[in-house]
C-alpha positions as CSV (number, residue, x, y, z in Angstrom):
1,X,1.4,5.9,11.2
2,X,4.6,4.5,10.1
3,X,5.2,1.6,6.9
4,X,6.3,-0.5,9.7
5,X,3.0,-0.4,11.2
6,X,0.9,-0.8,8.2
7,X,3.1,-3.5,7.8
8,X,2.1,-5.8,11.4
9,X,5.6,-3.9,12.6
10,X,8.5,-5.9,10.7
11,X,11.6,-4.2,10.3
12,X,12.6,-4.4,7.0
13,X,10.3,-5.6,4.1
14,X,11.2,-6.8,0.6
15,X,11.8,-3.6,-2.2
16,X,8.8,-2.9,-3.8
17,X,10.7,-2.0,-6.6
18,X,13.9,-4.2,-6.0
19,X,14.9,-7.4,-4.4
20,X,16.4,-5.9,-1.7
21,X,16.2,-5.9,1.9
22,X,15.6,-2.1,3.3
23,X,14.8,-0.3,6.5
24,X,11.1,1.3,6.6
25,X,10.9,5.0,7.2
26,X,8.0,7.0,9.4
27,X,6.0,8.7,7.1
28,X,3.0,10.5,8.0
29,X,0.0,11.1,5.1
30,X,-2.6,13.3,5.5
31,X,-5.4,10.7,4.8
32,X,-8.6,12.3,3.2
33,X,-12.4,10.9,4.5
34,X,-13.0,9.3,0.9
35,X,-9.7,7.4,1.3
36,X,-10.8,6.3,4.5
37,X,-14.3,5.2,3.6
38,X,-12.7,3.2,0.4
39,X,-10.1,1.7,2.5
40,X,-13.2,0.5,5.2
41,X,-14.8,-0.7,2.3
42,X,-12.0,-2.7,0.6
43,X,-12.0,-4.5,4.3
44,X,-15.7,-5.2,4.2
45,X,-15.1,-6.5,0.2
46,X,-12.1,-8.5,1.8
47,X,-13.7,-10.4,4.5
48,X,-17.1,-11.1,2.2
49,X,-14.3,-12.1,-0.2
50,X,-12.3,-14.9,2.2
51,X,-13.6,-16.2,5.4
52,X,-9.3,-17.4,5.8
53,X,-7.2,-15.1,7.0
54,X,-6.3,-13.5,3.8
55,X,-8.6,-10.8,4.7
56,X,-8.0,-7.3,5.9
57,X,-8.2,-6.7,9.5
58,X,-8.7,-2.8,9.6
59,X,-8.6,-0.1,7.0
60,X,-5.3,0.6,8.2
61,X,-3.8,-2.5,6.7
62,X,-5.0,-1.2,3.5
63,X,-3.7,1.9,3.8
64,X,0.0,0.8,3.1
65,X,-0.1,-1.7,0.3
66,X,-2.5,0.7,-1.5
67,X,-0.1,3.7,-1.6
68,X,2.8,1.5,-2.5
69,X,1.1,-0.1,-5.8
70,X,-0.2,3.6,-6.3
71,X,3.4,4.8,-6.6
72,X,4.6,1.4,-8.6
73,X,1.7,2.4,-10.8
74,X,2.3,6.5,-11.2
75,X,6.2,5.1,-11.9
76,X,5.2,2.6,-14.6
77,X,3.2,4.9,-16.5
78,X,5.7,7.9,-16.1
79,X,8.2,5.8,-17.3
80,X,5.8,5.2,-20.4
81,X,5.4,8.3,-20.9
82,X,8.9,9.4,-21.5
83,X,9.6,6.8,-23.4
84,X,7.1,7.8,-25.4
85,X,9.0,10.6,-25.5
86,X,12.4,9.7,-26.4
């Protein structure tokens, strides 16, 4: 599954880590059963959470958002760390 899907299929998105405009690349994950089973269950915590629209639709919707603030997160703290560092 591509960003672009996890996405509803736009194709460009605002830079997670910039204000930027960019094109959304294919990338295939190799997505384990317990990510799976947390991503269903962030959609059942989402509906229970909001009968609106603001909840997710499908595990897959998760999917995306979830490994982008994963990688803003490893980033942040990485970037702590050598700080640290310095």
């Amino acid at each position: 599954m591509s960003l672009r899907e996890f996405f509803g299929g736009g194709t460009a998105v605002r830079g997670l880590f910039g204000r930027r405009e960019m094109e959304l690349a294919t990338v295939e994950v190799a997505l384990p059963d317990v990510a799976r089973e947390r991503a269903e269950e962030i959609v059942r915590l989402s509906r229970s959470y909001s009968d609106e629209a603001a909840g997710f639709g499908s595990s897959r919707e998760v999917i995306g958002p979830a490994l982008l603030y994963g990688l803003a997160h490893m980033h942040a703290r990485y970037s702590e760390a050598v700080e640290r560092r310095a």
